[in-house]
N, C-alpha and C positions, 0 to 999 in steps of 0.2 A: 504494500500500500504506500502511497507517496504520501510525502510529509507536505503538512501544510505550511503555508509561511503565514505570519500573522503580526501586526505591528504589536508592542507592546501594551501601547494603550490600547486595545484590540481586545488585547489578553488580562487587562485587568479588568476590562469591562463586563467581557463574558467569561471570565474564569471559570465560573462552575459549569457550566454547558462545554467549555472545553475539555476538562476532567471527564465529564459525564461519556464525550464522546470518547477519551485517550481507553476510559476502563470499559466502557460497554462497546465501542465499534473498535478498538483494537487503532483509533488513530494517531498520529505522530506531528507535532507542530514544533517549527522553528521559529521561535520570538527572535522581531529584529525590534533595536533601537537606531531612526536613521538609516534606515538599509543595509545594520550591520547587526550580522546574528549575535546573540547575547547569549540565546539556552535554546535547549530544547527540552518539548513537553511527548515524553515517549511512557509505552506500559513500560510494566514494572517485566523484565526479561523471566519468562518461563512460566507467569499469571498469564493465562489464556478464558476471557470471558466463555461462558457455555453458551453458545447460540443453537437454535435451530439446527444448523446446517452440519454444526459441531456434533451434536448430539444425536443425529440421524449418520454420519459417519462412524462414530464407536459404535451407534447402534448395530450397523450394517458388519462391522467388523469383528463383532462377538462370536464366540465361535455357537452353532446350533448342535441344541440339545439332541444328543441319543434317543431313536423309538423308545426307551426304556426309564425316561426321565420324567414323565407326566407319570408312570406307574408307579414308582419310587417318590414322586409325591403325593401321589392319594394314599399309599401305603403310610408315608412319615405323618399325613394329618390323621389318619384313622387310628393312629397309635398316641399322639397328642391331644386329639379331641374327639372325644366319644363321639357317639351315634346317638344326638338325644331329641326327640322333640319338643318344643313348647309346646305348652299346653297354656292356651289363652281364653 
């Protein structure tokens, strides 16, 4: 993703909105003072927000369950919780 550039009164204006975008879209701003960079506003290295797209990739990349896996959990609840009915 490309870094944004932004002046710095820019960046004290919308501070929080900038933060909000560096930790939830993953984006990167160069404050300049005068057309000379001063900082950059980057995530925090190896903090990766959980998006959609994120979360439907690990999803995709789990490995699937064995024929034998739904049987071995009706079997683990039948053995944790009885068979009972209410009675209302």
């Amino acid at each position: 993703m490309a870094m944004h550039r932004i002046s710095a009164a820019r960046a004290a204006r919308s501070f929080s909105e900038i933060l909000n975008r560096v930790k939830y879209r993953g984006e990167s701003f160069l404050v300049e003072r005068n057309q000379e960079p001063v900082c950059r506003i980057v995530p925090v290295a190896g903090e990766k927000s959980l998006t959609t797209d994120r979360l439907e990739e690990f999803w995709k990349a789990l490995p699937r369950p064995d024929p034998e896996f739904v049987e071995d959990l009706r079997n683990c609840r039948l053995t944790i919780a009885p068979k009972t009915k209410l009675e209302i």
